[in-house]
C-alpha positions in Angstrom: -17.6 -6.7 -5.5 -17.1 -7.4 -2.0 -13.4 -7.0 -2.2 -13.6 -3.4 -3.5 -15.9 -3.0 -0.4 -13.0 -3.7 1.6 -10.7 -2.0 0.2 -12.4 1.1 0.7 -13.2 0.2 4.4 -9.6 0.4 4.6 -9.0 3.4 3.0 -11.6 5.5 4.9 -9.9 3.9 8.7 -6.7 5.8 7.6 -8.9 8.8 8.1 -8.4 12.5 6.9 -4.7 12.8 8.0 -3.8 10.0 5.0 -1.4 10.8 2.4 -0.9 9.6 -0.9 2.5 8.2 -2.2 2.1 6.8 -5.6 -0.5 4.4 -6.1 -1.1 4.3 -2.7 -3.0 6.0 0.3 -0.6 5.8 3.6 -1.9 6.0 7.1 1.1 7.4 9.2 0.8 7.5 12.7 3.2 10.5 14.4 2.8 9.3 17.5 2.7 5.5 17.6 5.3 3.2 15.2 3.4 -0.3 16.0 2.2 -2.0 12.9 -1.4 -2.0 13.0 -1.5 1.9 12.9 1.2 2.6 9.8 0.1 1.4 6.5 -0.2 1.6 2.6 -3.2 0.3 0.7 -2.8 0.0 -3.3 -5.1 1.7 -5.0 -8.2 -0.7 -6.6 -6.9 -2.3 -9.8 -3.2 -0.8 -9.6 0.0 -2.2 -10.4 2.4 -0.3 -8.6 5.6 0.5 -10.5 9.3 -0.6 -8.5 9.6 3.2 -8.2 6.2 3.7 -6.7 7.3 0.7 -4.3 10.6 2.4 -3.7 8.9 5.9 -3.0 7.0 4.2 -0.4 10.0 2.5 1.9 11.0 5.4 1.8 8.3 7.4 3.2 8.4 4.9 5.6 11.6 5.1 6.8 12.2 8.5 6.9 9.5 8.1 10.0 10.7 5.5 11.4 8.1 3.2 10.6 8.1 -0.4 9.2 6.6 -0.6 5.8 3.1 -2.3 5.7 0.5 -3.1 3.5 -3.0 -4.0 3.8 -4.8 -5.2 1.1 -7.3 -7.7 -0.6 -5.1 -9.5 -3.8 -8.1 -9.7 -5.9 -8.1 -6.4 -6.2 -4.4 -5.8 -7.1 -3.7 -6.3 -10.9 -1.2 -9.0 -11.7 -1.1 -10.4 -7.6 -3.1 -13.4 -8.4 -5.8 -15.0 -6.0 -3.9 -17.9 -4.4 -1.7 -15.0 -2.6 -2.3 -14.2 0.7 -3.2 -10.5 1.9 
């Protein structure tokens, strides 16, 4: 599936700093707060809880950073393919 293709093409650009915060793997950047370098991408096939969703602002803000997500919707449970990504 080419959207699982993507998805991990994502994943692996966070690099080996990435962290994991829920279902998600976060690319923080320590030096840089711009949006293309902070990030979350779900995991494939996840449904992230409101307290998973939660955990993540706040990782977020406690650096400072904007929360972001990058991700392919037919790959997210329940998101439906008519949303955008």
């Amino acid at each position: 599936m080419l959207e699982a293709d993507v998805h991990a093409y994502l994943r692996s650009m966070a690099g080996p700093t990435a962290s994991r915060v829920g279902s998600f793997t976060v690319r923080f950047d320590e030096h840089d707060d711009a949006l293309p370098f902070n990030y979350a991408i779900p995991d494939d096939d996840s449904a992230p809880t409101a307290d998973e969703v939660a955990e993540l602002v706040a990782a977020f803000r406690e650096r400072d950073r904007t929360p972001r997500l990058e991700y392919v919707s037919a790959t997210i449970r329940g998101s439906g393919r008519s949303r955008r990504s």
